[in-house]
MDAnalysis code that builds the backbone (N, CA, C; Angstrom):
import MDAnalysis as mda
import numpy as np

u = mda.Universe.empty(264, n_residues=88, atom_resindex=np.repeat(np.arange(88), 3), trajectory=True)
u.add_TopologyAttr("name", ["N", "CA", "C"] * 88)
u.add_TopologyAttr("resid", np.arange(1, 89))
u.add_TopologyAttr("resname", ["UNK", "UNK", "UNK", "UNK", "UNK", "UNK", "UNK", "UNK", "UNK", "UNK", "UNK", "UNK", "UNK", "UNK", "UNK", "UNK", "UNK", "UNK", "UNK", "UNK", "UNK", "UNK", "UNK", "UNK", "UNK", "UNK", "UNK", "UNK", "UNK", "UNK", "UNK", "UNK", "UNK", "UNK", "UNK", "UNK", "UNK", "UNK", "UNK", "UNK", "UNK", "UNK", "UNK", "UNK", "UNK", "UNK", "UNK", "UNK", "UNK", "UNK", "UNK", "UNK", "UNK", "UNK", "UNK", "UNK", "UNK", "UNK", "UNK", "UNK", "UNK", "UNK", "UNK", "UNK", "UNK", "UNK", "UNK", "UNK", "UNK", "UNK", "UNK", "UNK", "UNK", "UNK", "UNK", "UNK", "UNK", "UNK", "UNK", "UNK", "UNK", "UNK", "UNK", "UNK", "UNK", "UNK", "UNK", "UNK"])
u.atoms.positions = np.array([
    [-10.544, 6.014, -7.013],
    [-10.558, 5.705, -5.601],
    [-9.593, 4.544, -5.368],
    [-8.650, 4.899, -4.420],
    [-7.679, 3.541, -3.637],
    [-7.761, 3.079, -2.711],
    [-8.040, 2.080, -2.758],
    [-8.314, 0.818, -1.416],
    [-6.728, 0.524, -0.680],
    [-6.295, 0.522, 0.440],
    [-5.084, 0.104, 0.924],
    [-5.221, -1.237, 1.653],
    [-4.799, -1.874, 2.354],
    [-4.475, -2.449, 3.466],
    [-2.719, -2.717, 3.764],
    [-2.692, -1.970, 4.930],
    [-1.292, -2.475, 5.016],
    [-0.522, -3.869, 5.511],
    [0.378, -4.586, 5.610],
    [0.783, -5.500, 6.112],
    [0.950, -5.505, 7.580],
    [0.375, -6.897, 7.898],
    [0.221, -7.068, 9.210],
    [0.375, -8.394, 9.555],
    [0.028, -8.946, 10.849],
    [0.496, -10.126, 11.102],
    [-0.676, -11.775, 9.959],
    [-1.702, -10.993, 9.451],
    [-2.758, -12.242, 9.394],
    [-3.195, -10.698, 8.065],
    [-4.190, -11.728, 7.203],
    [-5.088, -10.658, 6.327],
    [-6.497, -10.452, 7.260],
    [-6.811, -11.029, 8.141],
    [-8.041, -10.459, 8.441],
    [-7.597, -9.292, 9.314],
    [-6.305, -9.211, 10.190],
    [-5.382, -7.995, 11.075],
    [-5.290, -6.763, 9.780],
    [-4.634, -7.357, 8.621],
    [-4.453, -6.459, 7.909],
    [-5.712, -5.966, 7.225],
    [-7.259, -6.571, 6.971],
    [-8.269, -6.112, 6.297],
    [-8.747, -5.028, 7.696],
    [-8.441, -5.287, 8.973],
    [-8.972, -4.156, 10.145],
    [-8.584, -2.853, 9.831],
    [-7.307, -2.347, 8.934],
    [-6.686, -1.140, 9.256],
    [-6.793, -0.742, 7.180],
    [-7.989, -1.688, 6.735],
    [-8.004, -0.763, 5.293],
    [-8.465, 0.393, 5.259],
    [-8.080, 1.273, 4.202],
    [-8.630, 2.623, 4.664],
    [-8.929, 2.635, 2.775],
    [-9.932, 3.498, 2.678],
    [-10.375, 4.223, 1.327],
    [-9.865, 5.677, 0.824],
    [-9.511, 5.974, 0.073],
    [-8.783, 7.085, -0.582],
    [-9.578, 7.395, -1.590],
    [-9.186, 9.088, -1.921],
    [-10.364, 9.550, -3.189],
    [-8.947, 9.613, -4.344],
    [-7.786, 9.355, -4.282],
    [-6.499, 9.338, -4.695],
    [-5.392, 8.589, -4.272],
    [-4.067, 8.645, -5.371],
    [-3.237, 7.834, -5.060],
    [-1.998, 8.809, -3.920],
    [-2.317, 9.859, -3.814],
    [-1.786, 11.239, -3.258],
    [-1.963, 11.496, -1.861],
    [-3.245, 10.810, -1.639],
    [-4.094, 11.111, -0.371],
    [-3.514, 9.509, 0.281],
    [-3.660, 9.029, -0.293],
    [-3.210, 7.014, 0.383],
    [-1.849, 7.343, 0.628],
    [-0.998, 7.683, -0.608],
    [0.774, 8.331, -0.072],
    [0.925, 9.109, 1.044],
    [0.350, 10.255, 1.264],
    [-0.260, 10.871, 2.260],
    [-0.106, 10.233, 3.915],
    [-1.381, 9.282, 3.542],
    [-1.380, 8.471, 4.775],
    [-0.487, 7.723, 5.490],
    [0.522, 6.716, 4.286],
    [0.975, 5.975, 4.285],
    [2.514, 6.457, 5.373],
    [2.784, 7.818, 4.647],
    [3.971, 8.553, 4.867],
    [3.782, 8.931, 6.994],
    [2.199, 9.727, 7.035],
    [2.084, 10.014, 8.584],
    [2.249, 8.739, 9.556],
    [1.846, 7.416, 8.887],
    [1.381, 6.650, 9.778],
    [2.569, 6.035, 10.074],
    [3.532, 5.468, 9.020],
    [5.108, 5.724, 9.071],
    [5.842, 6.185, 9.599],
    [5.459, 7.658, 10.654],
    [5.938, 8.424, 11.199],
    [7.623, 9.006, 10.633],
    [7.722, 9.355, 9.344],
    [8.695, 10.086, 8.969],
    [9.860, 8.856, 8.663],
    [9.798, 7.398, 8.861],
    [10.004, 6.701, 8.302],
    [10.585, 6.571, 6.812],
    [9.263, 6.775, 6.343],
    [9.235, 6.567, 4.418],
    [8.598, 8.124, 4.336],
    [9.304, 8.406, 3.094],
    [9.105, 10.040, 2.794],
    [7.735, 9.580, 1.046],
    [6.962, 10.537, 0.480],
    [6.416, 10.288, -0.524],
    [7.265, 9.819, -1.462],
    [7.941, 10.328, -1.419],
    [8.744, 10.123, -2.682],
    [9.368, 8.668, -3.089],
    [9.536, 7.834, -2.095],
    [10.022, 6.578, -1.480],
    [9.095, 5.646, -2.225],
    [7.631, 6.219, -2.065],
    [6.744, 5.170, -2.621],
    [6.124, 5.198, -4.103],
    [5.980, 4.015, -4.424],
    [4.554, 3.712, -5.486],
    [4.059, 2.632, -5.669],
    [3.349, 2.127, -6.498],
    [2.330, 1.031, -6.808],
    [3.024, 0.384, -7.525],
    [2.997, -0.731, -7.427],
    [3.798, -2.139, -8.423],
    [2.736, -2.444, -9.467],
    [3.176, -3.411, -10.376],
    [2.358, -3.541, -11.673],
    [1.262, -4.623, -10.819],
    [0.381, -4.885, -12.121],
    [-1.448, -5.866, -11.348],
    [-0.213, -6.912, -11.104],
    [-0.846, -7.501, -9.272],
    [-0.672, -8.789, -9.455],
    [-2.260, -9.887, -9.755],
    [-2.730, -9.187, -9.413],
    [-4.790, -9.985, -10.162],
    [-5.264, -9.926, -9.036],
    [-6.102, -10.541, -9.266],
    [-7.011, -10.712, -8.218],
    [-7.133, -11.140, -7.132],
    [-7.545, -11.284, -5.646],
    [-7.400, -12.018, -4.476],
    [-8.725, -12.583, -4.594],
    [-8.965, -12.946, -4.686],
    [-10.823, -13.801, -4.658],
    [-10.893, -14.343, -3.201],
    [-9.963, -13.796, -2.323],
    [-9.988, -14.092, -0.686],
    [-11.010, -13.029, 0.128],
    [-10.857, -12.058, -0.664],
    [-11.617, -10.901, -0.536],
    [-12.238, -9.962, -1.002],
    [-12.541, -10.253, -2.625],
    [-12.938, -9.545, -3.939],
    [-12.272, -8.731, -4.454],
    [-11.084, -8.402, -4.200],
    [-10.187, -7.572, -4.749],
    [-9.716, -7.622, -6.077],
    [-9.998, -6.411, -7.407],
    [-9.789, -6.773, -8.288],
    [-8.137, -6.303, -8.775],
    [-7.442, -7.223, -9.622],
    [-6.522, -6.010, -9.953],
    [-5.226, -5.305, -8.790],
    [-5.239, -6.045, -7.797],
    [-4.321, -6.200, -6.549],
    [-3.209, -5.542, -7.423],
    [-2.325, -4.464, -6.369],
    [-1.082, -4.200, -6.582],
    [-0.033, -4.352, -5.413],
    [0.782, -4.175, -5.210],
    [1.847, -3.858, -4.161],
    [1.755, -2.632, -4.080],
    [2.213, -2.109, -2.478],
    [2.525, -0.879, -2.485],
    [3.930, -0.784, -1.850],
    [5.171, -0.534, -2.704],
    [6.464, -0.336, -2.412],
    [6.793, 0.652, -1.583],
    [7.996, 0.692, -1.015],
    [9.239, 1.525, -1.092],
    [10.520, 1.704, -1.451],
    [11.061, 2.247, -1.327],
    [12.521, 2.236, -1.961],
    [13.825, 2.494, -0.352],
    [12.586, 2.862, 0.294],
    [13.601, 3.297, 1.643],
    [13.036, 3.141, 3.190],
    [13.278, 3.298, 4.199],
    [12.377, 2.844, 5.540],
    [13.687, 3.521, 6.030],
    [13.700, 4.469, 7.008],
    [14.812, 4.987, 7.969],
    [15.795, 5.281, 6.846],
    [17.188, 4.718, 7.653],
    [18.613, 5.050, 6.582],
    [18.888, 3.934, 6.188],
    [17.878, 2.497, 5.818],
    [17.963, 1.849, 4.525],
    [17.486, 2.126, 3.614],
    [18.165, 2.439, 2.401],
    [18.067, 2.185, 1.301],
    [18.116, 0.987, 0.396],
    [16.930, 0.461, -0.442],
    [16.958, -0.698, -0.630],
    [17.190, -1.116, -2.246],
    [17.994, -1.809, -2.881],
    [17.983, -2.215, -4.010],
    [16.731, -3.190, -4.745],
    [16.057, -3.730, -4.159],
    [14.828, -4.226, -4.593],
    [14.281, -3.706, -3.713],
    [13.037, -2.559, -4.163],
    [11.924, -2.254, -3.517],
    [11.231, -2.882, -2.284],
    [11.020, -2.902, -1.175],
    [9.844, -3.704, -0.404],
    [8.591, -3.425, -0.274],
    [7.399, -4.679, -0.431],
    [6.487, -4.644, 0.208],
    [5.861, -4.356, 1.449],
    [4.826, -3.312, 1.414],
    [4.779, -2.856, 2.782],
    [3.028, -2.589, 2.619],
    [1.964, -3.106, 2.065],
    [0.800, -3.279, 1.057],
    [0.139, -3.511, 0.397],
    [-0.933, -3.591, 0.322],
    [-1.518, -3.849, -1.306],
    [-2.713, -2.710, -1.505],
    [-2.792, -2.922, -2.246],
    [-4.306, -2.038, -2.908],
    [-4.417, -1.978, -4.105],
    [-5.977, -1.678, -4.541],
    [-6.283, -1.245, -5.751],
    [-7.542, -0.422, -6.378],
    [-7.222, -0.024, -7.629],
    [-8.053, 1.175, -7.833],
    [-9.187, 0.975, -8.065],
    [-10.323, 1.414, -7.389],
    [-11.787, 1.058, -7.115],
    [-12.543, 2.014, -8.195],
    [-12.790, 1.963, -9.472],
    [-13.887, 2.495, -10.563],
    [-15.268, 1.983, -10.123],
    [-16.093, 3.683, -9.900],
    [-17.267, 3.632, -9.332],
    [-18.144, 4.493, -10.796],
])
């Protein structure tokens, strides 16, 4: 299971619009509609652990990249996320 939140102006703005996933497929998924054709799947993935946020119990925090947004293409990936994988 993947926890998202996307970037927003504040983390409590950005903890309003977390969403839960039963996959990393289904969160890409999301990520791509809400984007509106923006960022394609393929554009994205998960960055290595950055640890923990103890702001909000989050274990195991990642980034969630892209490689592209419209007709930039980017040489260092951007942040556009975080999440991480929830073992139940």
């Amino acid at each position: 299971m993947f926890v998202y939140r996307p970037y927003r102006g504040s983390l409590e703005e950005s903890l309003k619009h977390k969403k839960i996933f039963s996959t990393k497929e289904e969160m890409f998924d999301y990520i791509v509609k809400e984007w509106e054709g923006l960022i394609c799947k393929e554009d994205l993935y998960i960055g290595e652990i950055l640890g923990d946020d103890y702001r909000i119990g989050w274990k195991n925090c990642r980034y969630v990249l892209t490689k592209r947004c419209g007709n930039e293409h980017y040489a260092i990936p951007q942040a556009i996320g975080h999440c991480f994988e929830k073992w139940e």
